[in-house]
C-alpha beads as a LAMMPS data file, in Angstrom:
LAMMPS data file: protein, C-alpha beads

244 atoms
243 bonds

1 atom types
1 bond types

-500.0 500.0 xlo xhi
-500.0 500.0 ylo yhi
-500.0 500.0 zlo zhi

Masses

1 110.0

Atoms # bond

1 1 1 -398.165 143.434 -158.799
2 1 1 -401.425 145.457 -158.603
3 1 1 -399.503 146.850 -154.979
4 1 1 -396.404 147.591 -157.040
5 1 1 -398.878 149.572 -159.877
6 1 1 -400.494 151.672 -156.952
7 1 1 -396.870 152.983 -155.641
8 1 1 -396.249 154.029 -159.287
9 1 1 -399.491 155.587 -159.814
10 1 1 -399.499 156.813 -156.980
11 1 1 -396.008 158.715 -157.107
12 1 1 -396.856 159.859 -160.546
13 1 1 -399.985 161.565 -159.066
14 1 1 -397.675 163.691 -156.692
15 1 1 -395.605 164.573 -159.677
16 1 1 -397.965 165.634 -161.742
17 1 1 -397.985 169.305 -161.136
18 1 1 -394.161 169.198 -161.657
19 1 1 -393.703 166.901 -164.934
20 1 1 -397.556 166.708 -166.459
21 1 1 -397.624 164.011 -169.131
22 1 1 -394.348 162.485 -168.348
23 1 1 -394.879 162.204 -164.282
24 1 1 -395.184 158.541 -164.568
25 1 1 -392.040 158.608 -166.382
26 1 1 -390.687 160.905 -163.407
27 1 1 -392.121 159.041 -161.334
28 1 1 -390.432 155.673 -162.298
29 1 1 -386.763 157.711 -161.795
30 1 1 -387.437 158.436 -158.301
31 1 1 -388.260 154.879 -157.590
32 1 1 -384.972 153.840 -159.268
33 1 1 -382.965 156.464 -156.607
34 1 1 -385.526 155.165 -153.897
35 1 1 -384.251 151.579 -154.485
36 1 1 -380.363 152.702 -154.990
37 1 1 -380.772 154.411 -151.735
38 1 1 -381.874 151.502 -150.134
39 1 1 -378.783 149.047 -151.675
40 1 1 -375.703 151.798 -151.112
41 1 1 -375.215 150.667 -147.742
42 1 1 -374.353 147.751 -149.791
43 1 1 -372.481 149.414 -152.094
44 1 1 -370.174 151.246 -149.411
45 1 1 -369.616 147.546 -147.747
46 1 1 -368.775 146.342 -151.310
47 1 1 -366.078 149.393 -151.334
48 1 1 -364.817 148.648 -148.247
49 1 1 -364.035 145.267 -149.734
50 1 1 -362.392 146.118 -152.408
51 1 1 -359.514 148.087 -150.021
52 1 1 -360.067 145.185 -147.766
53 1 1 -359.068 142.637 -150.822
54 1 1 -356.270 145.277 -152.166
55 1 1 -355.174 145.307 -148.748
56 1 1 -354.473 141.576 -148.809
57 1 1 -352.472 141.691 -152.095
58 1 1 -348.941 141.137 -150.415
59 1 1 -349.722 138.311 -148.619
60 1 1 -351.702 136.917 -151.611
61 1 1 -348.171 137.468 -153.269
62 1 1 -346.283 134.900 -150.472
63 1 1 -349.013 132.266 -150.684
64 1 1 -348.083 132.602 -154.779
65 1 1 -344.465 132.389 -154.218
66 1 1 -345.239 129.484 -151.402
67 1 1 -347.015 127.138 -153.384
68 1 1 -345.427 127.937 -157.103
69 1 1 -347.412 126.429 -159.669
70 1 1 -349.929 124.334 -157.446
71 1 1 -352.688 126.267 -158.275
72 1 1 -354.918 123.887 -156.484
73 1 1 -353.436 124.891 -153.078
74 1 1 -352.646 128.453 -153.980
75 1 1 -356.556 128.496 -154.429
76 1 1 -357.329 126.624 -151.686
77 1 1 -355.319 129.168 -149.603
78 1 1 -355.961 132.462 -151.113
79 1 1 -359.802 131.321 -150.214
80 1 1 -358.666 130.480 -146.514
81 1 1 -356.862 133.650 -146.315
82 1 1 -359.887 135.991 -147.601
83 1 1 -362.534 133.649 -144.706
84 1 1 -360.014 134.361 -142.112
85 1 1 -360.471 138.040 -142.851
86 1 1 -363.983 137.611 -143.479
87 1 1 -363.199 139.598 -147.079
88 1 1 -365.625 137.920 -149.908
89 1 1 -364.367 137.747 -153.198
90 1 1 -368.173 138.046 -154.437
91 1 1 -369.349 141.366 -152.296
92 1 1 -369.647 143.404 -155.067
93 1 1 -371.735 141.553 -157.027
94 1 1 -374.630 142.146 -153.732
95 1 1 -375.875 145.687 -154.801
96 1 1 -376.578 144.593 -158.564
97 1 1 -378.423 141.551 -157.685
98 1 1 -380.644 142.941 -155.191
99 1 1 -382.061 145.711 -157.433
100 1 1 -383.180 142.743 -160.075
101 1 1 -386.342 142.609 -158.243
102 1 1 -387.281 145.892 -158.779
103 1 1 -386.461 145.811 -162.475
104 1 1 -388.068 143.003 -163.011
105 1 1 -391.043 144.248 -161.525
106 1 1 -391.038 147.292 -163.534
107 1 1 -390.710 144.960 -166.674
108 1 1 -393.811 142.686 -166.048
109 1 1 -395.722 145.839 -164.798
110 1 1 -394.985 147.832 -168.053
111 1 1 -395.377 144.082 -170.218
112 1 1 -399.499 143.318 -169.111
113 1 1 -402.241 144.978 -170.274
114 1 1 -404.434 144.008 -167.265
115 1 1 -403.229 144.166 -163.556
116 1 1 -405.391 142.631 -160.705
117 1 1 -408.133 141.682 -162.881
118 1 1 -408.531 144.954 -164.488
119 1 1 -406.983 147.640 -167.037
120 1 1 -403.459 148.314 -166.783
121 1 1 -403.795 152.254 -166.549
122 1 1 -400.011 152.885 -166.923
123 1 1 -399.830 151.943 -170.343
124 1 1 -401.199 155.022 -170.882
125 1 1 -398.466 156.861 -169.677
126 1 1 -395.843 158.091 -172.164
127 1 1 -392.121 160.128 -171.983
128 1 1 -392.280 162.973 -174.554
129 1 1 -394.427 160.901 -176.652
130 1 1 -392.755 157.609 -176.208
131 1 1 -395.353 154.716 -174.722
132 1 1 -393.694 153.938 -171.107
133 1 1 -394.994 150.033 -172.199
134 1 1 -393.473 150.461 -175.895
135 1 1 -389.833 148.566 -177.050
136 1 1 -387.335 150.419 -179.167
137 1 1 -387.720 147.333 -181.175
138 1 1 -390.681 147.944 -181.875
139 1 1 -390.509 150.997 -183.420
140 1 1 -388.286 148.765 -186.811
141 1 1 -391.300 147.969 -188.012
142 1 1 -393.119 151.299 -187.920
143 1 1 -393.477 152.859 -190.891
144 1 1 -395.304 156.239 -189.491
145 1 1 -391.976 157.928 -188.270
146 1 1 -390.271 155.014 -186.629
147 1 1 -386.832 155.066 -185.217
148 1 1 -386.290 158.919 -186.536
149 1 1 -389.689 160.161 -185.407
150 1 1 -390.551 161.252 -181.588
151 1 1 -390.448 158.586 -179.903
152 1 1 -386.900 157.243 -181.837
153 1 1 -385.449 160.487 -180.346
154 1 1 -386.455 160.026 -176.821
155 1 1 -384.762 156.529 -177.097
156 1 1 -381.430 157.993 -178.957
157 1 1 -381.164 160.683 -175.889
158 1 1 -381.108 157.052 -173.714
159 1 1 -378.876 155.424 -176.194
160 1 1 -376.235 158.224 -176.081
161 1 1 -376.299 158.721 -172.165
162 1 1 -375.878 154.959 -171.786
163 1 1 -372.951 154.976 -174.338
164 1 1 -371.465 158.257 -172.298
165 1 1 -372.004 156.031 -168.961
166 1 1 -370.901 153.132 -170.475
167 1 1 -367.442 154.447 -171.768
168 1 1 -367.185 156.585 -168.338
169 1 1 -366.913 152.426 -166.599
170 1 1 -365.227 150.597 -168.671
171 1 1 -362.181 153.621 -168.858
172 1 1 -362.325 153.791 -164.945
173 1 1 -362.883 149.891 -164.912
174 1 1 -359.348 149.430 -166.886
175 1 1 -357.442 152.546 -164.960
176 1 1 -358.183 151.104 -161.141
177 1 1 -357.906 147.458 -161.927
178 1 1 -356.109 145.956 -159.200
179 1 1 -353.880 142.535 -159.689
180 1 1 -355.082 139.705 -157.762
181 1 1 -357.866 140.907 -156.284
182 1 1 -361.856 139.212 -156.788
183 1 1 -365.092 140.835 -158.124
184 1 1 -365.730 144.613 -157.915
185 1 1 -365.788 147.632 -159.955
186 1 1 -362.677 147.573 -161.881
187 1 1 -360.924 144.397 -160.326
188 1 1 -358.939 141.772 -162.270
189 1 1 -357.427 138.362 -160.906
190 1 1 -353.411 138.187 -161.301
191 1 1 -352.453 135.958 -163.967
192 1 1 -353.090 132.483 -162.453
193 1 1 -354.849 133.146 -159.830
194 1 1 -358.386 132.630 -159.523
195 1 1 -359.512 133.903 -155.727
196 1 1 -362.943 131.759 -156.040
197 1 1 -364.535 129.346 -158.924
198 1 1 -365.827 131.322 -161.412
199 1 1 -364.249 134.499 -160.340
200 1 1 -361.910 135.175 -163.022
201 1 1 -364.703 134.597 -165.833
202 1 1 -366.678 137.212 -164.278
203 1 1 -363.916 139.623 -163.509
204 1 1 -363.316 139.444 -167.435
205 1 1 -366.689 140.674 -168.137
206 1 1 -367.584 142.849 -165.443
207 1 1 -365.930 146.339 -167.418
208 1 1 -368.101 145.369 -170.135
209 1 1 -371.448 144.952 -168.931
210 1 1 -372.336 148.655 -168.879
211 1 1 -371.861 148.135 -173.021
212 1 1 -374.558 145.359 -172.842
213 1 1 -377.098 147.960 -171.357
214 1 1 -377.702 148.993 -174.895
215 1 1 -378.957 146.054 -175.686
216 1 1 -380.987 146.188 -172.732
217 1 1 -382.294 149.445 -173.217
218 1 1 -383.605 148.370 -176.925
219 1 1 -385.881 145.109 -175.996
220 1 1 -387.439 145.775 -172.262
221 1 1 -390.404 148.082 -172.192
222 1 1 -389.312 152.275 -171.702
223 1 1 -390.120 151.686 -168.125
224 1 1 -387.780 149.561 -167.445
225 1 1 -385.088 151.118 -169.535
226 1 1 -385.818 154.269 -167.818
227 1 1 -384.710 152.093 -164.580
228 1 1 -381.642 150.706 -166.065
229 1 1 -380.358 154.013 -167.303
230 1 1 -381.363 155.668 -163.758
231 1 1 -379.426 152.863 -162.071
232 1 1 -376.479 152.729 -164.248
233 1 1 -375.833 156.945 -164.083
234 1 1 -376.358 156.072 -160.815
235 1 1 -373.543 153.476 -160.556
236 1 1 -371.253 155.776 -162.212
237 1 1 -371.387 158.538 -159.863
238 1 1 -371.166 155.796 -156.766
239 1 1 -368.437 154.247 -158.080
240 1 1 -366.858 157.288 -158.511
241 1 1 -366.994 158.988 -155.217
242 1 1 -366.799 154.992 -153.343
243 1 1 -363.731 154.077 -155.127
244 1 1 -361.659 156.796 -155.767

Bonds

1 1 1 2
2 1 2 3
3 1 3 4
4 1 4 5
5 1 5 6
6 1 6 7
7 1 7 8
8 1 8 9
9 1 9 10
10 1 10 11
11 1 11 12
12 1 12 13
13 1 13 14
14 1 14 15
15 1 15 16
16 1 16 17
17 1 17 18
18 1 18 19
19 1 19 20
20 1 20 21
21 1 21 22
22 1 22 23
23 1 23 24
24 1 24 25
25 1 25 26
26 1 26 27
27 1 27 28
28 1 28 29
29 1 29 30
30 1 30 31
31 1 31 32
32 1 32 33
33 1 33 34
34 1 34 35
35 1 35 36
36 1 36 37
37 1 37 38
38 1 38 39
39 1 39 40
40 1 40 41
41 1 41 42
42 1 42 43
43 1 43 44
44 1 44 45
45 1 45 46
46 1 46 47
47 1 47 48
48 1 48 49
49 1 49 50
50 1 50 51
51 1 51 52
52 1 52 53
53 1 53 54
54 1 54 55
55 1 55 56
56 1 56 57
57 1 57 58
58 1 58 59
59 1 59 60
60 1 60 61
61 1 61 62
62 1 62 63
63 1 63 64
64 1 64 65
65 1 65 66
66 1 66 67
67 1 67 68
68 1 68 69
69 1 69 70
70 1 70 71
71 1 71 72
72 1 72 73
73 1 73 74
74 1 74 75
75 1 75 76
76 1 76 77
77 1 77 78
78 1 78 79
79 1 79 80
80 1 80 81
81 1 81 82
82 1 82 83
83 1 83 84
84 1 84 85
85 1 85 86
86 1 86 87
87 1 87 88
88 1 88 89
89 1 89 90
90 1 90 91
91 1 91 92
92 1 92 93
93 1 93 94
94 1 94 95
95 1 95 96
96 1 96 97
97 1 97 98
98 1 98 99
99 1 99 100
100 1 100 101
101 1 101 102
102 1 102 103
103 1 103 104
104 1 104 105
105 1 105 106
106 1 106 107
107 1 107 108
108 1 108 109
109 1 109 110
110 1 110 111
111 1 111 112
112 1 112 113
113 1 113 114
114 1 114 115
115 1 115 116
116 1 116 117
117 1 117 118
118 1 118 119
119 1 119 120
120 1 120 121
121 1 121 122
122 1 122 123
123 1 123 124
124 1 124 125
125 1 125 126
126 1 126 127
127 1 127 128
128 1 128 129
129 1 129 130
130 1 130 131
131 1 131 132
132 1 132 133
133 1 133 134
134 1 134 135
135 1 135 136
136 1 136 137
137 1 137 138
138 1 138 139
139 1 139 140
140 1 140 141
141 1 141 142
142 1 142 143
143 1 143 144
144 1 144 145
145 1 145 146
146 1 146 147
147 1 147 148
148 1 148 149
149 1 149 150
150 1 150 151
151 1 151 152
152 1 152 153
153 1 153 154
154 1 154 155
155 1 155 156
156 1 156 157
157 1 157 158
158 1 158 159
159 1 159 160
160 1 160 161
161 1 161 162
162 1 162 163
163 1 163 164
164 1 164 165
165 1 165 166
166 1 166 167
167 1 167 168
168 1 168 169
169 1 169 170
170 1 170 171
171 1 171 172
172 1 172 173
173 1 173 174
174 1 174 175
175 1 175 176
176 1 176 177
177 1 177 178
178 1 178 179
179 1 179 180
180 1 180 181
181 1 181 182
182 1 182 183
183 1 183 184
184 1 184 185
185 1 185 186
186 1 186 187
187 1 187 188
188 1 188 189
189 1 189 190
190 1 190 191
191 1 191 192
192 1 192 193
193 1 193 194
194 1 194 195
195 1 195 196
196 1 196 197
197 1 197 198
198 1 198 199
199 1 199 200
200 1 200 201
201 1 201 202
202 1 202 203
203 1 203 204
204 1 204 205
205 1 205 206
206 1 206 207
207 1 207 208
208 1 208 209
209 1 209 210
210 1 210 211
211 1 211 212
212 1 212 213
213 1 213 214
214 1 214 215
215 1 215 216
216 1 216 217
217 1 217 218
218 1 218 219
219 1 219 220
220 1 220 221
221 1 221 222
222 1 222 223
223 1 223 224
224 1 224 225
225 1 225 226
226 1 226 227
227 1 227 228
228 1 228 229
229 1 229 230
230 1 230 231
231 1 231 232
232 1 232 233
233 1 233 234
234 1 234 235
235 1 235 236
236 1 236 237
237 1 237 238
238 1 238 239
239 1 239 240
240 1 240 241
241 1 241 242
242 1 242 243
243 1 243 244
């Protein structure tokens, strides 16, 4: 952790002369796009599966007409079918779950007061006035300004982007949802068909989950909503330029 604070500190020092009180905050950004640099190869692989999967749709059709309403062996097969074209149903769930690490890093970091034994200096660090260690929660109970004063505005300005973001997915989610296929950005499972366990639960919920980043945004330290909001803009753009 006290490695992890040094980077931080460290990058907001280099920022400085650019951003002033708010390079930490800066600083924090740039080691979101460091880490989503890192996962797009990822990403791109979980795009190519996606065409890969879409790809497979017809003869995912015969297996359905094959075994009629055995859904056991249609299962069973469609599963064999994506293995023998080494296509995983689950390949775009990769590039979310490797970038928990670093958010959850950024959440104990931004949660202690002490790191290695000694003052956690980041706390001191704000965004336009907003603590980078402070909750949106938080400010419910605070009768000096609250929700409307300074702080309240920097987190309405991440409220409203997520809400822009969020609508932005869930819109492109619903228009390039394609029958059949497993998880990825805007993919739904053909009615009975379920290409792995627990796939069609997920594929539900996956155009939603950009919605549940409000909720996100309000109870995790600014830090580490300044990550999620990074990451999902980020997303968005991918997604965008990947899929289209």
């Amino acid at each position: 952790m006290s490695v992890f604070a040094g980077l931080v500190a460290h990058l907001a020092d280099l920022l400085q002369p650019l951003f002033h009180a708010s390079a930490a905050a800066a600083a924090i950004v740039l080691f979101t796009a460091l880490v989503r640099l890192l996962v797009h190869p990822l990403s791109r692989a979980a795009a190519r599966g996606q065409r890969a999967r879409a790809a497979l749709q017809p003869r995912v059709a015969e297996l359905r007409r094959k075994h009629g309403k055995d859904q056991q062996a249609l299962q069973k097969a469609v599963l064999e079918l994506h293995a023998e074209e080494k296509v995983s149903p689950l390949s775009g769930c990769l590039p979310g779950l490797l970038q928990l690490p670093a958010f959850f890093l950024l959440y104990h970091l931004f949660s202690n007061r002490t790191i290695g034994g000694g003052d956690n200096g980041l706390l001191a660090h704000d965004l336009l006035g907003a603590p980078l260690g402070g909750r949106w929660v938080d400010l419910l109970g605070d009768a000096g300004g609250g929700v409307f004063g300074g702080a309240g505005l920097v987190y309405a300005v991440l409220f409203v982007l997520v809400a822009v973001v969020a609508t932005f997915n869930f819109l492109r989610a619903k228009r390039t949802a394609v029958p059949g296929v497993g998880v990825g950005a805007g993919e739904q499972p053909a009615p009975g068909v379920e290409a792995a366990p627990g796939v069609a639960a997920v594929t539900k919920v996956v155009p939603y989950l950009s919605f549940f980043t409000l909720f996100t945004v309000a109870v995790v330290p600014l830090a580490a909503a300044l990550y999620v909001v990074t990451s999902t803009a980020w997303s968005a753009v991918e997604r965008a330029v990947l899929y289209r």
